[in-house]
C-alpha positions in Angstrom: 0.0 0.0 0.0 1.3 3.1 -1.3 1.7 6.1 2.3 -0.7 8.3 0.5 -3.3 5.7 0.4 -2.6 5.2 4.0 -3.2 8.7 4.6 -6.5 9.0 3.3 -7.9 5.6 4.9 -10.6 6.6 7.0 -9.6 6.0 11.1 -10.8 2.5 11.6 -9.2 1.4 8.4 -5.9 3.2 9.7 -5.7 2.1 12.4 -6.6 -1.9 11.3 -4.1 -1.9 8.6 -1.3 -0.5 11.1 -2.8 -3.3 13.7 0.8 -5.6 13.1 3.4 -2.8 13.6 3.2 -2.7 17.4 2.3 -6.3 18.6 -1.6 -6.1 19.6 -1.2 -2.4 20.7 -3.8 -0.7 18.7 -3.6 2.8 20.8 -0.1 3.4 19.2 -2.0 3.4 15.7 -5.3 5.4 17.0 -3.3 8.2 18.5 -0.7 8.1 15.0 -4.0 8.6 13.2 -5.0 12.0 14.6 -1.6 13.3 13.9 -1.8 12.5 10.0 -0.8 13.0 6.9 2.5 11.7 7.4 4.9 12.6 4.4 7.6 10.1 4.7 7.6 6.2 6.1 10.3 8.1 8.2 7.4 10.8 9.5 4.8 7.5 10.3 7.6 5.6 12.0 9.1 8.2 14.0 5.6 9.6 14.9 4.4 6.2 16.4 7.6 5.8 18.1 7.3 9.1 20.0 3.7 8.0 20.7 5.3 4.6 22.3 7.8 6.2 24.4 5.6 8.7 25.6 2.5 6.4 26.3 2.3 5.4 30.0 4.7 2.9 31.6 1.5 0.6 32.3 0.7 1.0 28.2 4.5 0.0 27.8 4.8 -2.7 29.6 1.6 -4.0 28.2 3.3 -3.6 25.1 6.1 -5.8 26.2 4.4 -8.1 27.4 2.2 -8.2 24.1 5.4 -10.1 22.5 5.8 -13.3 22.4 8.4 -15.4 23.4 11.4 -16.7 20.7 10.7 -20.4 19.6 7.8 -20.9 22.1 5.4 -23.9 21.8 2.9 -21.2 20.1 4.8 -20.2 17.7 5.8 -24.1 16.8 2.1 -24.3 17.3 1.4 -21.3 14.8 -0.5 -19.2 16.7 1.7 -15.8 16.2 0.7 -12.8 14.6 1.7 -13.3 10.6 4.4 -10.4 11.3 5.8 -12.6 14.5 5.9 -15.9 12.7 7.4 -14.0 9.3 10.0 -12.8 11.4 10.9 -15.8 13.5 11.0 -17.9 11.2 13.0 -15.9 8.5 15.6 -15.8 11.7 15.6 -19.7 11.5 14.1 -19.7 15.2 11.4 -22.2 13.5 14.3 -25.1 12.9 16.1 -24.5 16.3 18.1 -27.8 17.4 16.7 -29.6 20.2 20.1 -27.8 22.2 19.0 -24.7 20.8 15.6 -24.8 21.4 16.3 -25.9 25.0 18.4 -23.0 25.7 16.5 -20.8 24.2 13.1 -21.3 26.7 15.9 -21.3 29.9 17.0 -18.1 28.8 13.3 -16.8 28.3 12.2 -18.1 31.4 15.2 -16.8 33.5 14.6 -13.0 31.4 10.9 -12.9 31.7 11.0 -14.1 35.5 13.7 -11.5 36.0 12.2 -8.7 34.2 8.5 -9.3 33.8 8.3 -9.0 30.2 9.6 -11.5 27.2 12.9 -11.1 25.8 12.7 -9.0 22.4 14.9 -8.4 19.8 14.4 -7.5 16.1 15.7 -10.3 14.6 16.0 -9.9 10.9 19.4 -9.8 9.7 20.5 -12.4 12.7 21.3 -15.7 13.1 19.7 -18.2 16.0 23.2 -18.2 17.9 23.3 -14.8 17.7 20.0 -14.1 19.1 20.6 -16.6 21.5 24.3 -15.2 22.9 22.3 -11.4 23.3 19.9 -13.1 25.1 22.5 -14.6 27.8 24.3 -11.1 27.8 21.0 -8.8 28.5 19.9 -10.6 31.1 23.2 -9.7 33.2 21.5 -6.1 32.7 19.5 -3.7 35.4 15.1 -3.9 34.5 15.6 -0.2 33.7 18.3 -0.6 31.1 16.5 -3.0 29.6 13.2 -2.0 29.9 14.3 1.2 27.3 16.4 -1.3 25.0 13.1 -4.0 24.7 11.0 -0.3 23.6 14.1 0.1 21.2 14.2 -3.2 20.1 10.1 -2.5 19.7 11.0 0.6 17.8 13.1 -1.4 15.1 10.4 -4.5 14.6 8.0 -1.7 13.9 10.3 0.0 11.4 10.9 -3.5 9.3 6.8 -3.9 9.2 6.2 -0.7 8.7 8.5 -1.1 5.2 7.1 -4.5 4.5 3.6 -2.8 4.4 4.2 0.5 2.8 5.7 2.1 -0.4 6.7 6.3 -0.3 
């Protein structure tokens, strides 16, 4: 869909076609909506990510926790979003080993039980191991720290969907 066409959507339709950029977090798009027309993917991006870091820390963390977990049983299952299961599985996290996969979940349960929110990281561009090694290293990190590098992290899955979806 070309940004113009995006621009003249009326709200609902906005907001419903934007639905996958921020996992199941629909207020990010609604509030994006009233600020329109964006003139650049650059505009919409940085717009919605202004409208993420600003948003409450309850609507953050709700956010967060909207991801799902690397390689879990749902996304084996298929249950993901399409943009979730795109991405996971253009990572390889679909045809983990049964090592990897096992040391995958012991890292997500030790970061989501140390941080209350799952592990995210945009992973196009990286490889299982390496996902796997920045896993181990953030969770030697402080909840703050990492609570602003999961929004970044947010911040950069939404910029990849947002140019999977739209054309200038």
């Amino acid at each position: 869909m070309k940004l113009s066409e995006l621009n003249g959507l009326a709200p609902a339709r906005f907001i419903a076609t934007l639905r996958g950029v921020f996992e199941h977090s629909p207020w990010i798009a609604a509030t994006a909506c009233e600020r329109r027309p964006f003139s650049s993917i650059d505009a919409l991006h940085a717009a919605m990510v202004e409208i993420m870091e600003s948003g409450p820390a309850d609507a953050q963390l709700a956010l967060l926790r909207a991801h799902p977990e690397l390689a879990s049983k749902a996304a084996i299952r298929g249950e993901l979003s399409n943009e979730s299961n795109r991405e996971q599985a253009g990572a390889g996290l679909t045809r983990c080993s049964p090592a990897e996969f096992s040391r995958l979940h012991a890292l997500n349960r030790a970061y989501d039980a140390k941080f209350g929110f799952p592990f995210i990281i945009a992973v196009k561009g990286l490889e299982r191991s390496e996902i796997i090694a920045r896993c181990a290293e953030r969770l030697e990190r402080d909840r703050a720290s990492e609570f602003a590098t999961a929004l970044g992290e947010v911040a950069r899955i939404a910029r990849h969907r947002l140019e999977a979806l739209l054309e200038e």
